[in-house]
C-alpha positions in Angstrom: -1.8 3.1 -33.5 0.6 0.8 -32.3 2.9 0.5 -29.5 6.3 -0.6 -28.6 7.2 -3.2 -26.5 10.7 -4.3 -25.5 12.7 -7.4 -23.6 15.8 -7.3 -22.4 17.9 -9.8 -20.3 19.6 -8.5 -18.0 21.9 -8.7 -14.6 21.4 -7.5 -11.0 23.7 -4.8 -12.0 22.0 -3.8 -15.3 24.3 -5.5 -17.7 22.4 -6.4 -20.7 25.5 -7.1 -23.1 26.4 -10.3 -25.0 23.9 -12.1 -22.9 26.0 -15.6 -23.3 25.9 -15.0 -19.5 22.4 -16.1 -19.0 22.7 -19.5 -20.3 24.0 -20.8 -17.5 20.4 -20.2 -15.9 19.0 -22.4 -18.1 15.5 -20.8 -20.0 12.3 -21.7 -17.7 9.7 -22.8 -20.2 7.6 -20.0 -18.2 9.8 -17.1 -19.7 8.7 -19.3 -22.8 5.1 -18.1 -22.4 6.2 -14.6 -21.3 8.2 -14.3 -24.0 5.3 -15.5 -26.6 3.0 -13.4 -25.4 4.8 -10.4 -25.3 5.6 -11.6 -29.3 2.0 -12.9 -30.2 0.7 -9.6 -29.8 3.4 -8.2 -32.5 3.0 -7.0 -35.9 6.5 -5.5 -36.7 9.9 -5.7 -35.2 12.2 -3.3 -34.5 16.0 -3.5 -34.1 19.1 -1.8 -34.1 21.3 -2.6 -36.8 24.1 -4.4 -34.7 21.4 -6.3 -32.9 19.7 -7.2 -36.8 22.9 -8.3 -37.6 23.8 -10.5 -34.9 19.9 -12.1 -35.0 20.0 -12.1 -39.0 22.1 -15.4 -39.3 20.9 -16.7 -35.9 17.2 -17.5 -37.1 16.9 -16.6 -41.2 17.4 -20.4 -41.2 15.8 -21.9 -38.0 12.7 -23.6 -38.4 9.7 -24.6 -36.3 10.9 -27.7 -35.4 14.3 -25.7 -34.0 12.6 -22.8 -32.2 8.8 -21.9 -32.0 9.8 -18.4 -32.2 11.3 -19.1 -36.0 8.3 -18.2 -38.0 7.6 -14.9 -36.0 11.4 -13.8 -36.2 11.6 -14.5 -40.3 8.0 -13.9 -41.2 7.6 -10.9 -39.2 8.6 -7.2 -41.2 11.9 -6.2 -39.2 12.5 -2.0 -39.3 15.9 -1.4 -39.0 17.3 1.7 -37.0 21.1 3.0 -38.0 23.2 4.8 -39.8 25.0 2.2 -41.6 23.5 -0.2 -43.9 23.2 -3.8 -43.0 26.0 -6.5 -43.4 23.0 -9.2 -43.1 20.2 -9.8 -45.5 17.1 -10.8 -43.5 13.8 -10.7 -45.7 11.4 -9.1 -44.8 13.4 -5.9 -43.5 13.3 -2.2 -44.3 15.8 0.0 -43.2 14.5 3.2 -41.4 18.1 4.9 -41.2 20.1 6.5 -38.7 17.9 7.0 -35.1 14.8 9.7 -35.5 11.9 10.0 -33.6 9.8 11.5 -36.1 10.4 8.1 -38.2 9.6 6.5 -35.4 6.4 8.0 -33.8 5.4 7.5 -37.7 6.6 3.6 -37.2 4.0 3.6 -34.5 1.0 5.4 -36.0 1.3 3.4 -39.3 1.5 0.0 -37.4 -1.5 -1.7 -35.8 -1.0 -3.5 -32.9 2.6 -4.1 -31.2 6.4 -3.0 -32.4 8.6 -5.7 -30.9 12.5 -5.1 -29.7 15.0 -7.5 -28.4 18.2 -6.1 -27.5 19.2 -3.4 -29.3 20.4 -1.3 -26.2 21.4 1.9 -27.5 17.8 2.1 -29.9 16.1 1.4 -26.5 17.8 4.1 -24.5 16.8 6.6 -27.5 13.2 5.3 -27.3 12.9 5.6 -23.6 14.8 9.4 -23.4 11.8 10.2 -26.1 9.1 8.5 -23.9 8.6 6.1 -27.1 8.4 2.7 -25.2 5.0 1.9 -24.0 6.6 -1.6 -22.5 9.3 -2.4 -20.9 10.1 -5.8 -20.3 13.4 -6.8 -17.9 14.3 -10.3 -17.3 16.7 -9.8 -14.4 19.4 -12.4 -13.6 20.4 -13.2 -10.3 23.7 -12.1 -10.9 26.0 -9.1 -11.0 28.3 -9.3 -13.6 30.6 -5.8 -12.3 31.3 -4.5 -16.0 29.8 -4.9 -19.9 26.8 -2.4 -21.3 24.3 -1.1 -19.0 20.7 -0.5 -20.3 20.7 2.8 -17.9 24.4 3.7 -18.1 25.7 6.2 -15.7 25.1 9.8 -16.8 21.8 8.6 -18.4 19.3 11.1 -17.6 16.5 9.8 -14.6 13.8 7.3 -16.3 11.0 7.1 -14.1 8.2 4.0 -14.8 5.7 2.1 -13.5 5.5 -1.4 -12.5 2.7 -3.2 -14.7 3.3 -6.9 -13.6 6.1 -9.0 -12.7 6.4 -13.2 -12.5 9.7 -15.2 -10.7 10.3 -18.2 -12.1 12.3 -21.5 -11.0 15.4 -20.7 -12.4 15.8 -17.7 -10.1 15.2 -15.0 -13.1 12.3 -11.5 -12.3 10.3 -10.5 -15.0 9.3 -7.4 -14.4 7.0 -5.7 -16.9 7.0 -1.6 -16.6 5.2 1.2 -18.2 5.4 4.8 -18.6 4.9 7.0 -15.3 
């Protein structure tokens, strides 16, 4: 049975949208390794289809020599979560349809090892109201940005977790890893 693991970057204040806000931080070659692990222990990706179509022309053409992570983003199966079909062909994908538990508990029992996510916010708050993610991963920003898209918007029901592990790197990002409670 596999499980689900998921990375988000995020602010002080919880913003996780259009992340262009992080570059300024630079990428510590530490989150590198965080980053790689969390992916070298995946088998499948999955993403919601806005977040598949922004990442679909972003790496279907990177190589090795551009990114390490190229071969694992464009060899790796991607399961696609929406009700709308892709814009963006990305090979290999398959589409899983609009957001359903069911499909997705089935994801996880079919799938050895771990089900990678990046992004894909409102996928991610579905997964965590159904108690689906088994990993939460939060690079937190030292900044607060005052407005964009929250990961735990307000209204969202109370999500209670437990801290696993967390690392602080030079560049003045937290990575704090969390499980279920």
């Amino acid at each position: 049975m596999g499980t689900i693991a998921v990375h988000e970057f995020i602010s002080l204040d919880g913003v996780f949208e259009d992340p262009r806000w992080t570059f300024e931080y630079g990428f510590d070659p530490k989150m590198g390794e965080t980053l790689g692990a969390i992916m070298g222990a995946a088998n499948a990706i999955l993403l919601g289809r806005k977040t598949f179509e922004m990442f679909a022309p972003a790496w279907r053409d990177r190589t090795v020599d551009e990114d390490p992570g190229a071969p694992f983003f464009n060899e790796t199966t991607k399961f696609v979560v929406g009700a709308d079909e892709p814009s963006e062909e990305w090979t290999p994908s398959e589409r899983l349809g609009a957001f359903d538990p069911d499909a997705i508990r089935k994801l996880k029992e079919d799938t050895d090892g771990v089900i990678y996510i990046s992004g894909s916010g409102q996928l991610v708050r579905g997964l965590l109201h159904e108690g689906l993610v088994d990993e939460l991963h939060l690079f937190v920003y030292p900044v607060a940005l005052g407005s964009g898209g929250r990961l735990f918007p307000e209204g969202n029901e109370t999500t209670k977790l437990a801290l696993k592990d967390h690392d602080v790197y030079d560049n003045g990002v937290v990575h704090l890893s969390y499980g279920p409670a």
